[in-house]
mmCIF file of the N, C-alpha and C atoms, coordinates in Angstrom:
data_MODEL
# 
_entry.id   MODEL 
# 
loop_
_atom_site.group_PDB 
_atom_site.id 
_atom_site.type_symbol 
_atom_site.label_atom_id 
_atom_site.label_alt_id 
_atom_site.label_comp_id 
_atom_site.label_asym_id 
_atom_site.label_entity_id 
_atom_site.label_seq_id 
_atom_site.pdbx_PDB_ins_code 
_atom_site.Cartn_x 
_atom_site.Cartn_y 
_atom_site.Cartn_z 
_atom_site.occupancy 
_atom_site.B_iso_or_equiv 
_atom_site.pdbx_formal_charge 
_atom_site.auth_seq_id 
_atom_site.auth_comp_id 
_atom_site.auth_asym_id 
_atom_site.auth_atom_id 
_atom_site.pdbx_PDB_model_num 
ATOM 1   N N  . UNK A 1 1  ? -111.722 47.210 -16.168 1.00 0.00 ? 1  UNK A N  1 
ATOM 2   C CA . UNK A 1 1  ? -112.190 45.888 -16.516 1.00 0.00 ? 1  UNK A CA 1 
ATOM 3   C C  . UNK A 1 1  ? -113.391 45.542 -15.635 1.00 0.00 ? 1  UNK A C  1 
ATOM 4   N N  . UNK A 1 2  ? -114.298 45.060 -16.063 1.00 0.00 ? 2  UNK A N  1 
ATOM 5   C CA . UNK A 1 2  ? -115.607 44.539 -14.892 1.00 0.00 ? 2  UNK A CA 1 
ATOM 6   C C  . UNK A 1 2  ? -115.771 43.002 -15.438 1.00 0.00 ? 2  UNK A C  1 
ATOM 7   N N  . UNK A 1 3  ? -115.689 42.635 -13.859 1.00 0.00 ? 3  UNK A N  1 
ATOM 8   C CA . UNK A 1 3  ? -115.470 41.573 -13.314 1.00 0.00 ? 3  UNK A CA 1 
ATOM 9   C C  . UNK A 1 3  ? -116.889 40.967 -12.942 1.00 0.00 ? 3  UNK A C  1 
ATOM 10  N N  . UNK A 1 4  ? -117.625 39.719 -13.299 1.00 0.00 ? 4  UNK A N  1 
ATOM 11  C CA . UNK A 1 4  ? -118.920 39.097 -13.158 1.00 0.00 ? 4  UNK A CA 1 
ATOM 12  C C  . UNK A 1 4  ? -118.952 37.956 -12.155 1.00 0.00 ? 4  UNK A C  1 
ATOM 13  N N  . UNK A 1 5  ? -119.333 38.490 -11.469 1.00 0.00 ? 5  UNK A N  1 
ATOM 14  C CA . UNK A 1 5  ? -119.769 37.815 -10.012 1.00 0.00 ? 5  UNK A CA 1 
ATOM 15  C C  . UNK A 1 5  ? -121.046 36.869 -9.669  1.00 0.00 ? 5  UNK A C  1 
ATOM 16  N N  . UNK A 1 6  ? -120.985 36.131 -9.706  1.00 0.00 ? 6  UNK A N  1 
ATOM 17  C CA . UNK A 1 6  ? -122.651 35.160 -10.140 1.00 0.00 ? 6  UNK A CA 1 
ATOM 18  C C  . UNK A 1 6  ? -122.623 34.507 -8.679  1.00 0.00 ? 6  UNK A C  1 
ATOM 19  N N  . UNK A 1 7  ? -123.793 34.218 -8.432  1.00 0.00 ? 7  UNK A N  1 
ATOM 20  C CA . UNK A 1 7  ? -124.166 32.902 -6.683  1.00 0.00 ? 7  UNK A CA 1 
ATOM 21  C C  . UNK A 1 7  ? -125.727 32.919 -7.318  1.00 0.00 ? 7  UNK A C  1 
ATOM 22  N N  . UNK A 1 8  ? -126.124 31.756 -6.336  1.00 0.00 ? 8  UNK A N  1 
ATOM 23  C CA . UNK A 1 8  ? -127.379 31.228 -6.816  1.00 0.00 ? 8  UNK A CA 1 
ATOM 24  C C  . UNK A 1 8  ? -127.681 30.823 -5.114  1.00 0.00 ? 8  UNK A C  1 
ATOM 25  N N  . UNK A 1 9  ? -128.944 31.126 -4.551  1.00 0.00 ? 9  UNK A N  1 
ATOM 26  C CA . UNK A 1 9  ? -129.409 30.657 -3.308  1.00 0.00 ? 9  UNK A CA 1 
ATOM 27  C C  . UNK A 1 9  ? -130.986 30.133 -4.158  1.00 0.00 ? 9  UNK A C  1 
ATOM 28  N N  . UNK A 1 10 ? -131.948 28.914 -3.250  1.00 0.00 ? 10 UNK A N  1 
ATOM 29  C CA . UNK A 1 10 ? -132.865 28.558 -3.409  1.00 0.00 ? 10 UNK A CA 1 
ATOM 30  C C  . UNK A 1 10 ? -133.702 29.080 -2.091  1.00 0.00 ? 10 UNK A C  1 
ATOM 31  N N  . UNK A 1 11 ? -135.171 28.958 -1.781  1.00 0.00 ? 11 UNK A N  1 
ATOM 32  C CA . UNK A 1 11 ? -135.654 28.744 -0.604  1.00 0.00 ? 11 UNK A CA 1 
ATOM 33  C C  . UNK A 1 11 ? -136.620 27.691 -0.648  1.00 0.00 ? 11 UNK A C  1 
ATOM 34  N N  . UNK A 1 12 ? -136.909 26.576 0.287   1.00 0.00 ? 12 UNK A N  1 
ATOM 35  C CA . UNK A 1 12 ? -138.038 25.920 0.323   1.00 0.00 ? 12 UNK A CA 1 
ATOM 36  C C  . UNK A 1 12 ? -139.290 26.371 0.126   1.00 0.00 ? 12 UNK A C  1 
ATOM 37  N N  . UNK A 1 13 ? -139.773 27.669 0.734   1.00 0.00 ? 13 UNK A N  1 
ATOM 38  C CA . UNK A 1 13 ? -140.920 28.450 0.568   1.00 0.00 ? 13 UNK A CA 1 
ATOM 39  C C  . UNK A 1 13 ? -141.502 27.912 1.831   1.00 0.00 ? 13 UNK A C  1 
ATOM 40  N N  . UNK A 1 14 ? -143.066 28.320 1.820   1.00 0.00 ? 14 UNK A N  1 
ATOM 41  C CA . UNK A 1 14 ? -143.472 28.103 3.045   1.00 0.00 ? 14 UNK A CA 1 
ATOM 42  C C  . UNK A 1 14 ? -144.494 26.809 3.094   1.00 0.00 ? 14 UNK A C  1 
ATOM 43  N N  . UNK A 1 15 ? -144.742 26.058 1.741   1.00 0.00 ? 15 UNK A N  1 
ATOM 44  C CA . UNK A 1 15 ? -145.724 25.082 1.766   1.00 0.00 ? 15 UNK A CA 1 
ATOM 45  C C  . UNK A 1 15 ? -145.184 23.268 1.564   1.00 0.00 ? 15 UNK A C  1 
ATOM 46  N N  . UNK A 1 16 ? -143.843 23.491 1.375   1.00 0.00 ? 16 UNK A N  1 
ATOM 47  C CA . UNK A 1 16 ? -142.939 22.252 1.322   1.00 0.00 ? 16 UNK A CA 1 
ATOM 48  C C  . UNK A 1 16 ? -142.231 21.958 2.109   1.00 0.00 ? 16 UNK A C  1 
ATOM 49  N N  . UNK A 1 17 ? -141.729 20.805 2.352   1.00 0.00 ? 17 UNK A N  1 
ATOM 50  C CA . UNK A 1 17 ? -140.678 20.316 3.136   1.00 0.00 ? 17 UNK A CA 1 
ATOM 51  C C  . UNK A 1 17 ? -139.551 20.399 2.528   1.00 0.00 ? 17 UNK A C  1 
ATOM 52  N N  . UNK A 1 18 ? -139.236 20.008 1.421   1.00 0.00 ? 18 UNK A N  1 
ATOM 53  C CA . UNK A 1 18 ? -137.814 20.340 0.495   1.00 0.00 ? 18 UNK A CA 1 
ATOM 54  C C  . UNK A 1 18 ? -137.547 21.163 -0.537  1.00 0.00 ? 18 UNK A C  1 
ATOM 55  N N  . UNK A 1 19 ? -136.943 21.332 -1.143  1.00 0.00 ? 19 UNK A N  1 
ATOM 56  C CA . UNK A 1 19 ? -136.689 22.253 -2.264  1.00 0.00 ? 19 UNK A CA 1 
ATOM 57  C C  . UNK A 1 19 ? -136.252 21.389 -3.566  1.00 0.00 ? 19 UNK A C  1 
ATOM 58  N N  . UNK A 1 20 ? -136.768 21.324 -4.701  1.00 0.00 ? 20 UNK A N  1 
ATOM 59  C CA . UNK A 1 20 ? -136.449 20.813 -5.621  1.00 0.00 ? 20 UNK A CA 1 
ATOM 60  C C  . UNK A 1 20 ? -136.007 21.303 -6.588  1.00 0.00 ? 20 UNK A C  1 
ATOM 61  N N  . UNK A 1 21 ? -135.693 22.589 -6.323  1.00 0.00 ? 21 UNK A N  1 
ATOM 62  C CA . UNK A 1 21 ? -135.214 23.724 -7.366  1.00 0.00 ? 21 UNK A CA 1 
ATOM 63  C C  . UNK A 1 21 ? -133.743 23.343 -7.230  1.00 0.00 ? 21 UNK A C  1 
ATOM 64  N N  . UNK A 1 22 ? -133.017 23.628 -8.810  1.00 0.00 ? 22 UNK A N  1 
ATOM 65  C CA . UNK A 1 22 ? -131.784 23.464 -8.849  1.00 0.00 ? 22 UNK A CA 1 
ATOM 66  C C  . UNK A 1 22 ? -130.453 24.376 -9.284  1.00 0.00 ? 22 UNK A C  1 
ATOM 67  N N  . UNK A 1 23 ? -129.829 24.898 -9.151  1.00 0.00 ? 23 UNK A N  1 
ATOM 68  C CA . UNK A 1 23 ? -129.434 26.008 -9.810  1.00 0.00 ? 23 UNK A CA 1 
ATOM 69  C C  . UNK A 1 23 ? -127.352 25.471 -10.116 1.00 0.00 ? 23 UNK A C  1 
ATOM 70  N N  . UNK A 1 24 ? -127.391 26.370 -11.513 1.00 0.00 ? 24 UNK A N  1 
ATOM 71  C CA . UNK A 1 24 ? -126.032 26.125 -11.785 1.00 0.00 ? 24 UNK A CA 1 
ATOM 72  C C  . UNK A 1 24 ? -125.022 27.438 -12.452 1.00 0.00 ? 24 UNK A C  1 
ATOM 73  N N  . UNK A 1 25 ? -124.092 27.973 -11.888 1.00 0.00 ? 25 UNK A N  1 
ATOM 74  C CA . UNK A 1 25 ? -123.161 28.965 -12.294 1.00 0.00 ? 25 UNK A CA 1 
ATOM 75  C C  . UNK A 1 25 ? -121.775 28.725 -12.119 1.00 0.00 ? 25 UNK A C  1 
ATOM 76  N N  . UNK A 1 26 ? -121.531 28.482 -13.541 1.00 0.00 ? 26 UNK A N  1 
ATOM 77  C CA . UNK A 1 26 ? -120.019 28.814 -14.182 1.00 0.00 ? 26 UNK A CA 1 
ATOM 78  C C  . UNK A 1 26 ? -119.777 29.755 -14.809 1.00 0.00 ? 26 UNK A C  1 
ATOM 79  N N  . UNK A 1 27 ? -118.322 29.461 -15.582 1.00 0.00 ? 27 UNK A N  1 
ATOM 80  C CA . UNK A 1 27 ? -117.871 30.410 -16.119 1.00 0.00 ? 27 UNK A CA 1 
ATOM 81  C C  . UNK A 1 27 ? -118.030 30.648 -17.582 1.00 0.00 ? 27 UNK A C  1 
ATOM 82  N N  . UNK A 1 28 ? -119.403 31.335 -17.755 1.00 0.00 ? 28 UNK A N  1 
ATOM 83  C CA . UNK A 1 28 ? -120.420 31.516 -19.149 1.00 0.00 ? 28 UNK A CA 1 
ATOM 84  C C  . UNK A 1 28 ? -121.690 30.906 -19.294 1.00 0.00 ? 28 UNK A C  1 
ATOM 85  N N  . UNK A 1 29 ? -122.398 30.195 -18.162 1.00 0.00 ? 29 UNK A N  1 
ATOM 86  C CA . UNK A 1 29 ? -123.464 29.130 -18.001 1.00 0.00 ? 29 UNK A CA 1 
ATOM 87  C C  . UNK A 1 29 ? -123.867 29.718 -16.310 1.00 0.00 ? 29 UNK A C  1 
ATOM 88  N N  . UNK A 1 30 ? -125.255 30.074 -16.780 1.00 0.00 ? 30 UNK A N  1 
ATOM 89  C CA . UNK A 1 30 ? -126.309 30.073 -15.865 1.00 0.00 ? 30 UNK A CA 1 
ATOM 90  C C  . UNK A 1 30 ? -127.241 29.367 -16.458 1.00 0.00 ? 30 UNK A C  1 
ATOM 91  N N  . UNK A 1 31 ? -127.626 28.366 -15.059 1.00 0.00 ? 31 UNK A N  1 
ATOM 92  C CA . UNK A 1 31 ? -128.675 27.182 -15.308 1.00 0.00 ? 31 UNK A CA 1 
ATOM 93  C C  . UNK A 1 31 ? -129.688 27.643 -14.295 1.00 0.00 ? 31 UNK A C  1 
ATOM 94  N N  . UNK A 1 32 ? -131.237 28.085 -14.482 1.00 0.00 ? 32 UNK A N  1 
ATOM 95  C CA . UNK A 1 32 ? -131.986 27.848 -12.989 1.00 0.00 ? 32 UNK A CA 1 
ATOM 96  C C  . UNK A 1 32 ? -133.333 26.728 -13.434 1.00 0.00 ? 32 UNK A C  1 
ATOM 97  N N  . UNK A 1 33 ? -133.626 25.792 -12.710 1.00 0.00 ? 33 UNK A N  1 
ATOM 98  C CA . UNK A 1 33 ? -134.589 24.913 -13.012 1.00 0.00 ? 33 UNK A CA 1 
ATOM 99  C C  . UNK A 1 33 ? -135.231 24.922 -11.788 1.00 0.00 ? 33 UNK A C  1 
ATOM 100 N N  . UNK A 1 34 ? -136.702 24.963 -12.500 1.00 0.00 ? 34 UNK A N  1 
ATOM 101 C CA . UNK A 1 34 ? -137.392 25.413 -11.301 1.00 0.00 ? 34 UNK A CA 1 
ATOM 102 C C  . UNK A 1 34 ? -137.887 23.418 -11.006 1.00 0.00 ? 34 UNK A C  1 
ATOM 103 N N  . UNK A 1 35 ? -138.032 23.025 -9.954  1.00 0.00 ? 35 UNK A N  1 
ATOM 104 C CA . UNK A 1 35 ? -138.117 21.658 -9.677  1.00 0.00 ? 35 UNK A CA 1 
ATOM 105 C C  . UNK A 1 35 ? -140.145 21.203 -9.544  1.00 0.00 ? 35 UNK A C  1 
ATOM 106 N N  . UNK A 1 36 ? -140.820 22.714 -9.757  1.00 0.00 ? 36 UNK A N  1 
ATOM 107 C CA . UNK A 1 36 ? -142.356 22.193 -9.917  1.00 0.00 ? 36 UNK A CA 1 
ATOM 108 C C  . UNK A 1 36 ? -142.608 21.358 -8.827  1.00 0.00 ? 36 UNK A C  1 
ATOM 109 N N  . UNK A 1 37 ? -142.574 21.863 -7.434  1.00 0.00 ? 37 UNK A N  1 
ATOM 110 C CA . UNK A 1 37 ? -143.296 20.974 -6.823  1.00 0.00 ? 37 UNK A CA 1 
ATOM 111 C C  . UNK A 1 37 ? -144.729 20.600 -6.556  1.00 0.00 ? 37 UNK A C  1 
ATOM 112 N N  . UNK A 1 38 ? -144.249 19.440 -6.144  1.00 0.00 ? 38 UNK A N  1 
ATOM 113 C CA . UNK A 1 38 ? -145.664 18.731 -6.739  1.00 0.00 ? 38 UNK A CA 1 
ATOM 114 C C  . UNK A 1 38 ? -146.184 17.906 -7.443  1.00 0.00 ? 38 UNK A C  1 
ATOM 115 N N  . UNK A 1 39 ? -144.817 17.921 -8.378  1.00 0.00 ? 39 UNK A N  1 
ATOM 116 C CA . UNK A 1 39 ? -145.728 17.391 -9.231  1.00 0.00 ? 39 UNK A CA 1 
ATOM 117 C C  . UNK A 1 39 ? -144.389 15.597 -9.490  1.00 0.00 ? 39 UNK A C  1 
ATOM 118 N N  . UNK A 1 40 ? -145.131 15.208 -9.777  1.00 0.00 ? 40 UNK A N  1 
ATOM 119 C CA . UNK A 1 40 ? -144.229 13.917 -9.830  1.00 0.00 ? 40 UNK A CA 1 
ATOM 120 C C  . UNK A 1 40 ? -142.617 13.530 -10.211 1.00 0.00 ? 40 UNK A C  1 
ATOM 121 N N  . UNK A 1 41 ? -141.640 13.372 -9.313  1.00 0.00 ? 41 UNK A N  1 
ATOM 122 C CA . UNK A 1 41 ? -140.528 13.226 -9.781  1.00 0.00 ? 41 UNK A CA 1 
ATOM 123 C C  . UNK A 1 41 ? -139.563 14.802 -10.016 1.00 0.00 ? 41 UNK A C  1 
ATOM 124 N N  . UNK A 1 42 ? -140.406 15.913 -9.412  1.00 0.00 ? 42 UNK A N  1 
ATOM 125 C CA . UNK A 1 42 ? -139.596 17.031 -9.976  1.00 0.00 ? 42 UNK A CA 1 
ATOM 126 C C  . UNK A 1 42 ? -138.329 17.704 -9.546  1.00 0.00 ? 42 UNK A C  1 
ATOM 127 N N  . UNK A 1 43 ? -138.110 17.025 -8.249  1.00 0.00 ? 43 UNK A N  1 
ATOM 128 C CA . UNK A 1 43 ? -136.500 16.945 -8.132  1.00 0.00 ? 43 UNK A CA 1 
ATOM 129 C C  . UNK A 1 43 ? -135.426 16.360 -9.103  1.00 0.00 ? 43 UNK A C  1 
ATOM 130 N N  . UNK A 1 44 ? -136.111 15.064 -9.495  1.00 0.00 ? 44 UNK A N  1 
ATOM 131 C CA . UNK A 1 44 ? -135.192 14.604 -10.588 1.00 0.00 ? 44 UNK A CA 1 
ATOM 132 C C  . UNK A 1 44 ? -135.165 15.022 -11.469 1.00 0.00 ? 44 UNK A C  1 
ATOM 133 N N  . UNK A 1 45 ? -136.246 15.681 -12.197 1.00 0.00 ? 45 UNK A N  1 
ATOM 134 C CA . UNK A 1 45 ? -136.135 16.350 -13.460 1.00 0.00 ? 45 UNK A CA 1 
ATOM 135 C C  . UNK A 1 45 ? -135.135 17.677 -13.275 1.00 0.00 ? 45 UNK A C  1 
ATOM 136 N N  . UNK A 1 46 ? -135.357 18.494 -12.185 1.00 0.00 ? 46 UNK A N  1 
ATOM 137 C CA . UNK A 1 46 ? -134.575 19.631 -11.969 1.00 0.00 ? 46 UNK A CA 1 
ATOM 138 C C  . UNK A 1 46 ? -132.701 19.352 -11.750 1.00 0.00 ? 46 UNK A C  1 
ATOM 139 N N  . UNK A 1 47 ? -132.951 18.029 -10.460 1.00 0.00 ? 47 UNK A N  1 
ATOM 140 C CA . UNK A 1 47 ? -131.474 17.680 -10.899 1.00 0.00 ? 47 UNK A CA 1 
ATOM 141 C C  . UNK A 1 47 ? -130.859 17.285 -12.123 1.00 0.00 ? 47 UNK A C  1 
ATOM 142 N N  . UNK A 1 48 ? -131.668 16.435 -12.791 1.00 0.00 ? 48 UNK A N  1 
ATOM 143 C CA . UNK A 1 48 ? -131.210 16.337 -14.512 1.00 0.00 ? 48 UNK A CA 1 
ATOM 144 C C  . UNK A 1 48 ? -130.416 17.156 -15.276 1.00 0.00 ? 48 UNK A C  1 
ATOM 145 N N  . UNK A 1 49 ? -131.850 18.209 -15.202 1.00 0.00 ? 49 UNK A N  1 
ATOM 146 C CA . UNK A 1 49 ? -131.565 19.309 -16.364 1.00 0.00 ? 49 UNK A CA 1 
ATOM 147 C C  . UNK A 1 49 ? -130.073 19.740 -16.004 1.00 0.00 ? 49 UNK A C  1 
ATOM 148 N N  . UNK A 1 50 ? -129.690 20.260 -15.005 1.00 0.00 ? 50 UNK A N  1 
ATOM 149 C CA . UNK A 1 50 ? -128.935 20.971 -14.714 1.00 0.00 ? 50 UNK A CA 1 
ATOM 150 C C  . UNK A 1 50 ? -127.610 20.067 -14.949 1.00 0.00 ? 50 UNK A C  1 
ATOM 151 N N  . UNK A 1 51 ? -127.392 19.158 -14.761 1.00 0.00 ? 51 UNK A N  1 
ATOM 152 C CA . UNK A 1 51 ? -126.682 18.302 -14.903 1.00 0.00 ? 51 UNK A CA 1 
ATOM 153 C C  . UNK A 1 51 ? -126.055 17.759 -16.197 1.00 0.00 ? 51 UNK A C  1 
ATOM 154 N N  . UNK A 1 52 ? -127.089 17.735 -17.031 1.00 0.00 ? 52 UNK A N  1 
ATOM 155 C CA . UNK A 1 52 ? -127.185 17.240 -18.337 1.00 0.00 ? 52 UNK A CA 1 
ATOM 156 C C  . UNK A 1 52 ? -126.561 18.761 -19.164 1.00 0.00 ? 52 UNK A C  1 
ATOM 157 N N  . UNK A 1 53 ? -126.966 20.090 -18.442 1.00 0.00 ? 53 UNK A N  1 
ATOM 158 C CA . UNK A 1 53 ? -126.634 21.510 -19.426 1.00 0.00 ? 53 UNK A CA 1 
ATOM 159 C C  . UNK A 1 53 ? -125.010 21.701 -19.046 1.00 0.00 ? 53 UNK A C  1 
ATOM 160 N N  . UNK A 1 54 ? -124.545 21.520 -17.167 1.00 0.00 ? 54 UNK A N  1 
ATOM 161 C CA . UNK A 1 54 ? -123.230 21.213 -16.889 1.00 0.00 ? 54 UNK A CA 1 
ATOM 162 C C  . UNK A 1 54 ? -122.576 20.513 -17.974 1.00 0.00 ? 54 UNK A C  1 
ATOM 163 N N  . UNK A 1 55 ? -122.979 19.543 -17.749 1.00 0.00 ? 55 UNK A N  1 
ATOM 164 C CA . UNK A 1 55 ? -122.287 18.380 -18.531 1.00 0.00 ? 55 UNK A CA 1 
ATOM 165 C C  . UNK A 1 55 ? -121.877 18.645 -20.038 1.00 0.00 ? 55 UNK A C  1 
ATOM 166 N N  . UNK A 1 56 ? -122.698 18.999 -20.574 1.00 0.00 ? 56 UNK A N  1 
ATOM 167 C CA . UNK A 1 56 ? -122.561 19.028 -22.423 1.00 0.00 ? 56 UNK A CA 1 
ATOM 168 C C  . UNK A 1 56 ? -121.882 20.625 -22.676 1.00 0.00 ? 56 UNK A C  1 
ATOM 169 N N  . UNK A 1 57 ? -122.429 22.129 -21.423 1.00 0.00 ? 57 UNK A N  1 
ATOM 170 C CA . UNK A 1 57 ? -121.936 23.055 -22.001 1.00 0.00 ? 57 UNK A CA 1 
ATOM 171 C C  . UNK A 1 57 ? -120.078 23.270 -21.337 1.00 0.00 ? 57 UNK A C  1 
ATOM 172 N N  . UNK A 1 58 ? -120.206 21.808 -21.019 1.00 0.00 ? 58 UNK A N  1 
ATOM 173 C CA . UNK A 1 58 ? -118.693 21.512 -20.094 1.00 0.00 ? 58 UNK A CA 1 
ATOM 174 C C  . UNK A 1 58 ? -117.526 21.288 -21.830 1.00 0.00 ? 58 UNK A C  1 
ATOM 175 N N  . UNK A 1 59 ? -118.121 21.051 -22.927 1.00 0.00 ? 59 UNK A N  1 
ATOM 176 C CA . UNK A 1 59 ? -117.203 21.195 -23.907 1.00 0.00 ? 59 UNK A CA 1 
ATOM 177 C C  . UNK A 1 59 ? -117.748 22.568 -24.172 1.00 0.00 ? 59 UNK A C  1 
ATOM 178 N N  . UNK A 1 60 ? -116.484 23.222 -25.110 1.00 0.00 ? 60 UNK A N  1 
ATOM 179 C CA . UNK A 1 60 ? -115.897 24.269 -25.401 1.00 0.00 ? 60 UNK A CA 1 
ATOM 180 C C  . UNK A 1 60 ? -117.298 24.415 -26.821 1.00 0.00 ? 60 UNK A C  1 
ATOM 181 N N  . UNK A 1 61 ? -117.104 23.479 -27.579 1.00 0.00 ? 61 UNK A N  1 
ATOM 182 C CA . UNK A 1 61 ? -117.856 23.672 -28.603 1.00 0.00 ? 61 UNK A CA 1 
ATOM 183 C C  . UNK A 1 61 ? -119.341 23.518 -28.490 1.00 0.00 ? 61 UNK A C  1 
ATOM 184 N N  . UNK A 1 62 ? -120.156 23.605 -27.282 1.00 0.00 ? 62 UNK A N  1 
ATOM 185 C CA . UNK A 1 62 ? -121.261 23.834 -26.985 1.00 0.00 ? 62 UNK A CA 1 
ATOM 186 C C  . UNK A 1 62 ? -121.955 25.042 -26.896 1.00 0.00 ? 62 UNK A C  1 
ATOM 187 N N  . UNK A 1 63 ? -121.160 25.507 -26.865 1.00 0.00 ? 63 UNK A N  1 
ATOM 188 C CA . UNK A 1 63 ? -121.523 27.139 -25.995 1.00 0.00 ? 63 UNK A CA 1 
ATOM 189 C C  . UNK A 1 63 ? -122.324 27.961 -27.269 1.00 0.00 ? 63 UNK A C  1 
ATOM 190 N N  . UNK A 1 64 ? -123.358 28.505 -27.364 1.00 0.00 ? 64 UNK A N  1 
ATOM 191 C CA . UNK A 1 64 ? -124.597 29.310 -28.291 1.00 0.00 ? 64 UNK A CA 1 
ATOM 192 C C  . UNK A 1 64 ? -125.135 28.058 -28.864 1.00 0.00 ? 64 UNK A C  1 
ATOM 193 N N  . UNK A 1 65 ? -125.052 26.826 -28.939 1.00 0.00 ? 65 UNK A N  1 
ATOM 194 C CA . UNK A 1 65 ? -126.203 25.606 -29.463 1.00 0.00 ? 65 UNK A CA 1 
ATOM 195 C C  . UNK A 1 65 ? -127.496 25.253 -28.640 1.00 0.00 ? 65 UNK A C  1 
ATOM 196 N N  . UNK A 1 66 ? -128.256 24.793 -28.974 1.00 0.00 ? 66 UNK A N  1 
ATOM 197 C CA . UNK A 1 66 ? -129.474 24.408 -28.759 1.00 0.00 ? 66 UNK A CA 1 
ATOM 198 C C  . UNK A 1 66 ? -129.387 22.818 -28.222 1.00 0.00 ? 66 UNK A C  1 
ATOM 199 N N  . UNK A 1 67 ? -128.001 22.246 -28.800 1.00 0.00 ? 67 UNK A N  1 
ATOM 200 C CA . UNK A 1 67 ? -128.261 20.564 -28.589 1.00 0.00 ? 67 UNK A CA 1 
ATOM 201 C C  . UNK A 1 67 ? -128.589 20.389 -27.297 1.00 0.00 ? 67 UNK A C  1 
ATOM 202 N N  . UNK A 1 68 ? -127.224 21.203 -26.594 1.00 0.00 ? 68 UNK A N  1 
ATOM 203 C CA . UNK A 1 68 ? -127.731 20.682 -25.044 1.00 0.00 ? 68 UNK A CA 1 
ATOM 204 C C  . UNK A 1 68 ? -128.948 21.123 -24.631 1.00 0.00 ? 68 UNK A C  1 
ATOM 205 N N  . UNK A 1 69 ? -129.741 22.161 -24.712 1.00 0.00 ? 69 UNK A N  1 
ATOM 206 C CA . UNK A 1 69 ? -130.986 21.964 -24.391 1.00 0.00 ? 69 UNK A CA 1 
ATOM 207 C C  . UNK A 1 69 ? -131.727 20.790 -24.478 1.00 0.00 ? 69 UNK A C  1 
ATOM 208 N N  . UNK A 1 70 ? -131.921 20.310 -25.947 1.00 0.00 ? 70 UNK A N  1 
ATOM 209 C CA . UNK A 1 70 ? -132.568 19.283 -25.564 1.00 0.00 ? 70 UNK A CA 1 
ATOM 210 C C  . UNK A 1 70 ? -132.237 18.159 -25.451 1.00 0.00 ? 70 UNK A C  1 
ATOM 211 N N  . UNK A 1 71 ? -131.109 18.174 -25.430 1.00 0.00 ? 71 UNK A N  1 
ATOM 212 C CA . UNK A 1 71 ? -130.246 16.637 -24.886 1.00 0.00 ? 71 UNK A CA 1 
ATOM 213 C C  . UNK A 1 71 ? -131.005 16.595 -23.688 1.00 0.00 ? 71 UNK A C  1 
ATOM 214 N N  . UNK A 1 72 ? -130.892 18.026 -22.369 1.00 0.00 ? 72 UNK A N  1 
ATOM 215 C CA . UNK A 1 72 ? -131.575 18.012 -21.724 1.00 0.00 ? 72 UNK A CA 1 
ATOM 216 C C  . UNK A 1 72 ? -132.978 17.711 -21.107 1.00 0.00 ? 72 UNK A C  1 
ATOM 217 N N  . UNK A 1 73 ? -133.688 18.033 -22.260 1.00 0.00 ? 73 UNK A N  1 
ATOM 218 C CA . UNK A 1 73 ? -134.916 17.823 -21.999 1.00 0.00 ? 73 UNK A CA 1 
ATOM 219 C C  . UNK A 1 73 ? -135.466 16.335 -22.409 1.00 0.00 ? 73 UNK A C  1 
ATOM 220 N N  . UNK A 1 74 ? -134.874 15.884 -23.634 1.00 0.00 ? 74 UNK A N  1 
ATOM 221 C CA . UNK A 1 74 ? -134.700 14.614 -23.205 1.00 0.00 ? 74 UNK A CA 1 
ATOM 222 C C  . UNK A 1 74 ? -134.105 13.655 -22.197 1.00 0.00 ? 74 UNK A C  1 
ATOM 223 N N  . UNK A 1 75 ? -133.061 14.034 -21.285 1.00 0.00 ? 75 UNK A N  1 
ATOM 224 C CA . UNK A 1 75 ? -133.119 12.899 -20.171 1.00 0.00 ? 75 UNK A CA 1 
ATOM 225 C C  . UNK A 1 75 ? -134.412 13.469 -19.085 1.00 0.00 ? 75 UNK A C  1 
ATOM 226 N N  . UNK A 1 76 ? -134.575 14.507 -19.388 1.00 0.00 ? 76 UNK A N  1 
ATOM 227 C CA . UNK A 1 76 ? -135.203 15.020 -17.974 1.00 0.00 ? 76 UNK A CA 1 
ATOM 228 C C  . UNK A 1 76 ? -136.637 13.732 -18.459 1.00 0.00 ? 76 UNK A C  1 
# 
């Protein structure tokens, strides 16, 4: 049987003070949003997304749809 092992690390890099990148792994859902720094608000958009794809691919009957994408991309 093989067994799927997922982790997600970010790094600040070397030209920022924070990291706005967001990352999400469950069980059938990898989320990575890159947070664009720089550019206005892109922590929130990155926390969003990820949040918003948690959230909706958190029902059973989400899983291969498109909605949550752009459910997503609409709050973002």
């Amino acid at each position: 049987m093989t067994t799927l092992r997922a982790g997600g690390e970010t790094d600040v890099g070397r030209v920022r003070d924070h990291n706005e990148d967001r990352f999400l792994t469950t069980d059938g859902l990898f989320v990575v949003a890159d947070g664009v720094g720089g550019h206005r608000a892109g922590e929130g958009a990155s926390r969003k997304a990820v949040g918003a794809l948690g959230q909706a691919f958190a029902d059973p009957g989400s899983a291969g749809r498109l909605e949550p994408v752009e459910g997503a991309n609409r709050r973002v």
